[in-house]
C-alpha positions in Angstrom: 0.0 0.0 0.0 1.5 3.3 -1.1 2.0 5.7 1.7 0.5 9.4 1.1 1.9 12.2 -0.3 3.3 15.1 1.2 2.8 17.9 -0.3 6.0 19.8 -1.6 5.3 22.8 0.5 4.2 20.9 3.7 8.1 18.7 2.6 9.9 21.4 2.2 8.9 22.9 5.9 9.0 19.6 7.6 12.7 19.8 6.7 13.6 22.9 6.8 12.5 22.0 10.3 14.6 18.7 10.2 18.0 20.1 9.1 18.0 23.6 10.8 17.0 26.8 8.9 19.7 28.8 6.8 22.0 27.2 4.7 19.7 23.4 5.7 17.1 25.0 3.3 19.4 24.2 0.3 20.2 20.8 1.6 16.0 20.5 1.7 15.6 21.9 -2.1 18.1 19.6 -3.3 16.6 16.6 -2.2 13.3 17.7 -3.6 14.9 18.4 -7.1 17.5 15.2 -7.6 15.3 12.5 -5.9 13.1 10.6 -8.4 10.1 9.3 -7.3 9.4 6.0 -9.0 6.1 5.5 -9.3 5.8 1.6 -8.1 7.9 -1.5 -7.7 5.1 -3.4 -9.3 7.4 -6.3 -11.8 3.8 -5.9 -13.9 4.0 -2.3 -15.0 6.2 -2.1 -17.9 5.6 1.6 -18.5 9.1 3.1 -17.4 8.6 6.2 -18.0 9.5 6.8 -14.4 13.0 5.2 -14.7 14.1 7.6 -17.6 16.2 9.4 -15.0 18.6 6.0 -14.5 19.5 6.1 -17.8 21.4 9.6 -17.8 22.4 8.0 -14.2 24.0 5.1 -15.3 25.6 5.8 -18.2 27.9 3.7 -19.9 28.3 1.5 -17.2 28.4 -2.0 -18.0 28.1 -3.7 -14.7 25.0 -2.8 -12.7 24.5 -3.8 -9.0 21.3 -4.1 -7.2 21.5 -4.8 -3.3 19.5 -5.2 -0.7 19.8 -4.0 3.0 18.1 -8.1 4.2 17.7 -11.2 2.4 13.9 -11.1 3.3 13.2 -7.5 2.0 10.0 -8.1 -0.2 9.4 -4.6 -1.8 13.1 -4.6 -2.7 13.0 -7.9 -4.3 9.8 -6.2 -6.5 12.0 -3.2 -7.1 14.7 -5.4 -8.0 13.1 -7.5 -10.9 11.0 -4.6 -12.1 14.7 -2.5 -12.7 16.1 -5.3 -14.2 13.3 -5.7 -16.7 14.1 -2.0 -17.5 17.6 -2.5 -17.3 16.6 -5.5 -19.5 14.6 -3.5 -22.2 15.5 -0.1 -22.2 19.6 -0.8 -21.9 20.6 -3.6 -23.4 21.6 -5.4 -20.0 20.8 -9.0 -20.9 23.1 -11.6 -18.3 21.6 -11.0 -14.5 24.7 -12.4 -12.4 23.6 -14.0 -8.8 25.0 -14.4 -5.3 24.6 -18.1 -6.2 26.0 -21.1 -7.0 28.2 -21.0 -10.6 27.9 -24.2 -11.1 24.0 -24.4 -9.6 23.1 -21.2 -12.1 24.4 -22.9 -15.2 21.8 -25.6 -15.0 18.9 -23.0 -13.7 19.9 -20.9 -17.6 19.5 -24.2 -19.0 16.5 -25.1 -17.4 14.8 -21.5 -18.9 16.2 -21.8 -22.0 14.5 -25.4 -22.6 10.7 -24.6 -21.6 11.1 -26.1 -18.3 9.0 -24.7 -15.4 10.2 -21.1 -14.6 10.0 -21.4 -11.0 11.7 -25.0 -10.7 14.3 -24.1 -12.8 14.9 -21.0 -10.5 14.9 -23.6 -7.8 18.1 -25.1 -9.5 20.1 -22.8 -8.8 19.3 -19.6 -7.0 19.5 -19.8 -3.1 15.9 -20.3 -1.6 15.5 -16.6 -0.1 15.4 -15.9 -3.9 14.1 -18.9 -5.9 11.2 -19.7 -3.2 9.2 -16.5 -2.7 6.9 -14.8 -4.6 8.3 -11.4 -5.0 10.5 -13.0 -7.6 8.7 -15.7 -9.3 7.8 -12.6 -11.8 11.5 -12.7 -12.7 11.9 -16.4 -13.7 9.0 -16.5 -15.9 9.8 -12.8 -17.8 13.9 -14.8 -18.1 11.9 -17.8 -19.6 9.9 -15.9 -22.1 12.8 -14.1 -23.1 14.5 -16.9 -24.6 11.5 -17.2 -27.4 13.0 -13.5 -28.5 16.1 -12.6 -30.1 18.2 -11.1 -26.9 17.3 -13.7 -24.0 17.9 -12.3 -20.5 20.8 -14.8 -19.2 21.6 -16.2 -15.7 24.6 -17.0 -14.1 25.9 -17.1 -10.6 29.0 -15.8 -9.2 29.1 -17.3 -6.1 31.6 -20.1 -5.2 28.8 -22.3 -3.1 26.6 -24.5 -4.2 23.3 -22.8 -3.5 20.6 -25.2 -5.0 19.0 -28.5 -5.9 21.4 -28.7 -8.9 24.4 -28.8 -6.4 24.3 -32.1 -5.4 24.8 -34.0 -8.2 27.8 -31.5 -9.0 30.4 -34.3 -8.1 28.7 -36.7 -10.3 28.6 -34.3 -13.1 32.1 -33.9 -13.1 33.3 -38.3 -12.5 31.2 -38.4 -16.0 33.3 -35.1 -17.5 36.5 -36.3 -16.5 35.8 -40.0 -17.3 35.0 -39.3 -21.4 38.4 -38.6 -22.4 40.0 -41.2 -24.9 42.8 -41.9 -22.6 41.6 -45.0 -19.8 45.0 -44.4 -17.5 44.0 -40.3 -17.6 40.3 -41.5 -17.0 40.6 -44.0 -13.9 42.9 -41.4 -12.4 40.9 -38.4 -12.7 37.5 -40.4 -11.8 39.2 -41.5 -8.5 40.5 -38.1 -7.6 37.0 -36.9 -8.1 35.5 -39.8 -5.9 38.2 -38.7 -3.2 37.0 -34.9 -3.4 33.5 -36.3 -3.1 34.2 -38.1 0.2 35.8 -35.5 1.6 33.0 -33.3 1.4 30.4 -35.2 2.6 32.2 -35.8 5.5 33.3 -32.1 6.0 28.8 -31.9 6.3 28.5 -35.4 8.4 29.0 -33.4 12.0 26.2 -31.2 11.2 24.1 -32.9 9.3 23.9 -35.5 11.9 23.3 -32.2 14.6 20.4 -31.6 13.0 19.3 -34.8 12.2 19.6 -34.8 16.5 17.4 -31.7 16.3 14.2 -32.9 14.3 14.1 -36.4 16.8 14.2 -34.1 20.1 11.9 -31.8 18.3 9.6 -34.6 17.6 9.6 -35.9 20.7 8.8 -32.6 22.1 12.4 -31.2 23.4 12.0 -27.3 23.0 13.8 -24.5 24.3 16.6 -24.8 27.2 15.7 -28.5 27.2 16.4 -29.1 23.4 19.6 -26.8 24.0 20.8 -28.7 26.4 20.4 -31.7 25.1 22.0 -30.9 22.0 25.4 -29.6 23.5 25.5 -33.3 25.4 24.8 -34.9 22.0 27.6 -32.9 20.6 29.9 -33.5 23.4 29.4 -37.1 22.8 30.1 -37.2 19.1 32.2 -34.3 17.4 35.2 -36.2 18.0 33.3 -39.4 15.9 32.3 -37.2 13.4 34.1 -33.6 12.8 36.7 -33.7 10.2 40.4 -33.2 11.2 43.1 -31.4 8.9 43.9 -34.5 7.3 41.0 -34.9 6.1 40.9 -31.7 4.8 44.3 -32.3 3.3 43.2 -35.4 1.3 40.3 -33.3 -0.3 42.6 -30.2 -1.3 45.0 -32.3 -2.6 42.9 -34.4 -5.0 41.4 -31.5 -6.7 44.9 -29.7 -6.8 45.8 -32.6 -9.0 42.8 -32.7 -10.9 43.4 -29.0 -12.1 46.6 -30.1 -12.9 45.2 -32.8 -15.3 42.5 -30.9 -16.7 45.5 -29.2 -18.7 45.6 -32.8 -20.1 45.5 -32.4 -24.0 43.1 -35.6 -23.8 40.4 -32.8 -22.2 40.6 -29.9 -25.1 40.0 -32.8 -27.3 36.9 -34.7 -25.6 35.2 -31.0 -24.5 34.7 -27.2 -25.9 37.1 -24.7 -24.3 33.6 -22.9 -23.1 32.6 -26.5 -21.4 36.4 -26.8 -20.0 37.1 -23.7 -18.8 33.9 -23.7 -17.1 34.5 -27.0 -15.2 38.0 -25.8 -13.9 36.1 -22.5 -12.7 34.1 -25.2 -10.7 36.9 -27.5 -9.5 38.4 -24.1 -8.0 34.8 -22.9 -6.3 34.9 -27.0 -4.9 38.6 -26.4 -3.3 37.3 -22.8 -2.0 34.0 -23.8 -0.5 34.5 -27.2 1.0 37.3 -25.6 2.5 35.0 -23.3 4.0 32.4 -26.1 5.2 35.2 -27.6 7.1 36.2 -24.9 8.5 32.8 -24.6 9.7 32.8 -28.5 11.9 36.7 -29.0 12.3 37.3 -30.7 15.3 39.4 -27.7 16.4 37.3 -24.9 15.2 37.3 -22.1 18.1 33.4 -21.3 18.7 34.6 -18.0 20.2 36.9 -15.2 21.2 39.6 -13.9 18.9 40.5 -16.4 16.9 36.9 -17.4 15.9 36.9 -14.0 14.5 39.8 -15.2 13.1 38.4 -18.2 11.1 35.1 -16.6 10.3 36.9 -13.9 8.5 39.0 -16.2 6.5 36.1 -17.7 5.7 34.3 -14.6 4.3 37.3 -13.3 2.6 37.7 -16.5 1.0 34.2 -16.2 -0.7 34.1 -12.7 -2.0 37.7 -13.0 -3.6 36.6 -16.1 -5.4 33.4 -14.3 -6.2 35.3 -11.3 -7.5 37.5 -13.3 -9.5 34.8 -15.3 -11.2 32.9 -11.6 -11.8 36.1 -11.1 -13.6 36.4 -14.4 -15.7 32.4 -13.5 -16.8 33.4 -9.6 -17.4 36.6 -10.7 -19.4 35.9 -13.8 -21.2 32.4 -15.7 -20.4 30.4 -12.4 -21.0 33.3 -10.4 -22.7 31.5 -7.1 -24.4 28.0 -8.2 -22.8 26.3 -5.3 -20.3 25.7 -7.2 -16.6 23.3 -7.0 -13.5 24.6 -8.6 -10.2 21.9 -9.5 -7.5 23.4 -9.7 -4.4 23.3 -8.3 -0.5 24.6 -4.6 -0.1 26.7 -6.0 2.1 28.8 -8.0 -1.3 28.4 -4.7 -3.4 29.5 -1.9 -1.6 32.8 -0.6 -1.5 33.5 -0.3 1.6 35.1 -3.0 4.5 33.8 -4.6 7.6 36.2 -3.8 10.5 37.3 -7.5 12.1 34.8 -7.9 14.5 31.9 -6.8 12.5 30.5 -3.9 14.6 31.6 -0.6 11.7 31.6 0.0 8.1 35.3 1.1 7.1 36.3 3.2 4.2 40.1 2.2 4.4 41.4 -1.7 4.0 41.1 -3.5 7.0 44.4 -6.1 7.1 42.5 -8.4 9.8 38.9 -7.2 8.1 36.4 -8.4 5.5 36.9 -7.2 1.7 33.8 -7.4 -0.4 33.6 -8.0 -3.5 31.9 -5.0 -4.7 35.8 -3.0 -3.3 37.2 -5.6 -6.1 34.9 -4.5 -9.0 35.7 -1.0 -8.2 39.2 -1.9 -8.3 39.2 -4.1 -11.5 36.3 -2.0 -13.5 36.1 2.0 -11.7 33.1 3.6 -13.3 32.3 0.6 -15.5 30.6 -0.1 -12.5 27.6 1.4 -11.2 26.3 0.2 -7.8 23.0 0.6 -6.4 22.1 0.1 -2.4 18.8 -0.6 -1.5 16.8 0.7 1.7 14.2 1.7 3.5 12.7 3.9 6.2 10.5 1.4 8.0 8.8 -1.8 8.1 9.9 -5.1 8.3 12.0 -7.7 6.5 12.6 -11.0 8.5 15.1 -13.6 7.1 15.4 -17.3 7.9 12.6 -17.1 10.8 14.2 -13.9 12.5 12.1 -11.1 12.9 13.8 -7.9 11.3 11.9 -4.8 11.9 13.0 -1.5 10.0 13.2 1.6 11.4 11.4 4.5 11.3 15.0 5.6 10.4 16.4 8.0 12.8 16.3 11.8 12.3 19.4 13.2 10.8 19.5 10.1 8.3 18.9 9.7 4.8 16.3 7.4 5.1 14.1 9.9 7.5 15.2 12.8 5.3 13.6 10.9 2.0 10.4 9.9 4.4 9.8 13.5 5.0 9.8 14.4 1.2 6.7 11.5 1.3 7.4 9.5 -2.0 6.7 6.0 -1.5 9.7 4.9 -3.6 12.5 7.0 -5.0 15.9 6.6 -6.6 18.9 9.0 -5.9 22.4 9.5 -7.4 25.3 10.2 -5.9 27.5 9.8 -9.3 26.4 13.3 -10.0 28.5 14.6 -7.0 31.8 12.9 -8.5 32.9 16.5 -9.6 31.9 18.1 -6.3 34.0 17.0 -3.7 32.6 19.7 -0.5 28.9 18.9 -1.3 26.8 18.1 1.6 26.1 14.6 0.5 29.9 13.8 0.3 30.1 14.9 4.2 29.8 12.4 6.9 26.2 11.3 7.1 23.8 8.3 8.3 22.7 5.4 5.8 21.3 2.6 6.6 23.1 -0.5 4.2 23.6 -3.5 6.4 20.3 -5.1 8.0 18.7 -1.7 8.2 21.0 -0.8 11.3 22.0 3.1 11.0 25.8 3.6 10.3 27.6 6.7 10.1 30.8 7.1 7.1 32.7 10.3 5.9 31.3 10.0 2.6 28.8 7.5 1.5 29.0 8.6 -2.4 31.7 6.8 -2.6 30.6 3.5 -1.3 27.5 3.1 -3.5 26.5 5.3 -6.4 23.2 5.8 -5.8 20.3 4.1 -3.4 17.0 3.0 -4.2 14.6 4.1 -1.8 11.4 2.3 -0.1 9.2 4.4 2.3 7.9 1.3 3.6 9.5 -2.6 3.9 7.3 -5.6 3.3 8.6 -9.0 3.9 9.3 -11.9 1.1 6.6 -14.4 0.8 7.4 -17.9 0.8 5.8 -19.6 -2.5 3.4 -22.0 -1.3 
């Protein structure tokens, strides 16, 4: 439900009032002449007349970004696959890039390209926050009509996990790649490094799985609360050491695929496969080695579970992710996708350039050594103003993710958010490119944004971080599909 207008007098006072009188009053008439209302976030309305001003905005950029403040925001989902169908249409951006499995996305692109059901081949691929709710269910089925014209809208993912139903029969994929060379000694040798990856990471997942395994027979026999939480840290007392993978283990698993990379340079291969299909599965192999690093990182029998050096591991972890992310982004940019335009879908917390200080708590503008880097400080690195990044907020509402219960604002005063509220547009875009040239405006002065879960954060100059943010008066949740 649209919120109600204020009128531009009655906006102008209120903040006036806001920002203090004198020199505020400009600050005031700016924000009522550079932010665009957008009319709706409706996927339905194609009339984008209201988006005109993004395309002055954007420019020649090649790479746009669309983020989100939670992975449960529902009118920024809507915003999300309405822009891309402008983005789409209007701009010539036809590969949509996700924070989801590579190897998962490849088979959700297939899956649209060959008639299958728009919405299970989403499932495929694209993490469930995405693929499962009905705020983008519009998306799949406008990608899966797209293929009957002459520019389909392409998917892809970027991420290094595997994020969907496709991802489990990854390893048996690649036993049946590696095993159709002409060349039975290369074939039996590459087949039983693959079996040896594959064992490995099932048993990097056996501790938890079997945890909650634990958890659905305590809840079905009615063990809740303190009771089920105590009776879980017993159960895991009583079995890491049986099943929590050890550094050897780990080991084994890096080694094999190590090797297989090495073999994969195998003449044999560039004659049993295309060098699209080839270079592809050594993209994958790499993602494997990355994130079943990661997954054992997450059950090692000697993983900290606190202090410092959790920290320590957890950032490792992340760091791990977004540089493997940002270095497939490049393979796509460079060769996959060479001379194609590209929208990413991810969190604004993966396209912003900025850095999460080492315990989490601040946003950073320098590089943080013991830190996180995202990947969006990579593309800025690699691509500059080929890349054009776009945060997503809101001034109130709610957006729970995975069960939680997020609840949005109202913004505080002083912040951007509040200051967009009080101009009373439902939805509006605004651009912070336009300020590249104008290094003591007010809006390149330190300020209050909201980018991370909706939690206020103050930085010295938030144009550079994101180049513009998409604006929604009020949050709705995602909608589970039923």
């Amino acid at each position: 439900m649209r919120s109600k207008l204020i009128r531009p007098s009655l906006a102008l006072f209120a903040l006036a009032t806001l920002l203090g009188a004198g020199a505020q009053t400009d600050r005031v008439a700016w924000l009522e002449q550079h932010a665009v209302p957008i009319a709706t976030i409706d996927p339905a309305v194609e009339d984008f007349s209201d988006l005109e001003p993004l395309v002055d905005a954007i420019g020649d950029a090649t790479i746009v970004q669309l983020g989100e403040s939670s992975h449960g925001a529902g009118a920024t989902f809507s915003g999300k696959v309405r822009l891309i169908k402008f983005l789409h249409q209007r701009m010539g951006f036809d590969v949509v890039v996700w924070e989801s499995g590579m190897y998962d996305l490849s088979k959700t692109n297939a899956a649209l390209r060959d008639g299958d059901d728009p919405i299970a081949a989403g499932r495929l691929g694209v993490f469930g926050i995405w693929s499962g709710v009905e705020e983008v269910a519009p998306l799949w089925e406008y990608a899966a009509a797209s293929w009957s014209g002459d520019r389909p809208l392409e998917m892809a993912g970027y991420d290094m996990q595997f994020s969907g139903s496709a991802g489990s029969g990854y390893f048996d994929e690649l036993a049946e790649f590696v095993a159709a060379v002409d060349d039975e000694e290369l074939a039996q040798r590459t087949t039983a490094l693959v079996a040896t990856a594959d064992a490995g990471y099932e048993g990097f997942g056996a501790f938890n799985t079997a945890r909650w395994e634990e958890v659905a027979r305590l809840r079905d026999a009615g063990v809740t609360g303190e009771e089920q939480s105590a009776a879980l840290a017993e159960w895991g007392e009583a079995n890491r050491a049986r099943l929590s993978p050890t550094s050897a283990d780990l080991d084994v698993y890096r080694t094999a695929l190590d090797e297989l990379l090495e073999l994969l340079d195998n003449p044999a291969f560039a004659d049993a496969h295309s060098a699209v299909d080839l270079d592809f599965m050594r993209h994958t192999v790499i993602n494997a080695r990355g994130f079943g690093t990661s997954i054992y990182e997450r059950s090692a029998i000697d993983a900290p579970t606190e202090g410092p050096e959790q920290l320590v591991w957890q950032n490792r972890g992340w760091n791990r992710r977004d540089t493997r992310n940002a270095d497939i982004m490049r393979w796509f940019v460079e060769e996959r996708y060479a001379g194609r335009k590209v929208i990413i879908w991810a969190h604004n917390g993966h396209i912003m350039n900025a850095y999460y200080k080492h315990d989490w708590t601040e946003l950073i503008q320098e590089p943080q050594l013991d830190g996180m880097k995202p990947v969006g400080v990579f593309l800025d690195e690699m691509y500059g103003d080929d890349v054009y990044t776009i945060g997503f907020t809101a001034y109130e509402g709610s957006a729970p993710f995975g069960g939680g219960g997020e609840v949005v604002g109202p913004a505080p005063e002083g912040s951007l958010e509040h200051a967009l509220h009080t101009l009373g547009h439902p939805h509006a875009f605004l651009d912070f490119r336009q300020l590249d040239d104008q290094p003591n405006h007010w809006r390149r002065q330190p300020s209050t944004m909201a980018i991370r879960g909706y939690m206020p954060e103050e930085l010295p100059d938030w144009t550079r971080v994101v180049d513009a943010m998409f604006f929604n008066d009020v949050m709705t949740p995602s909608q589970r599909i039923q």
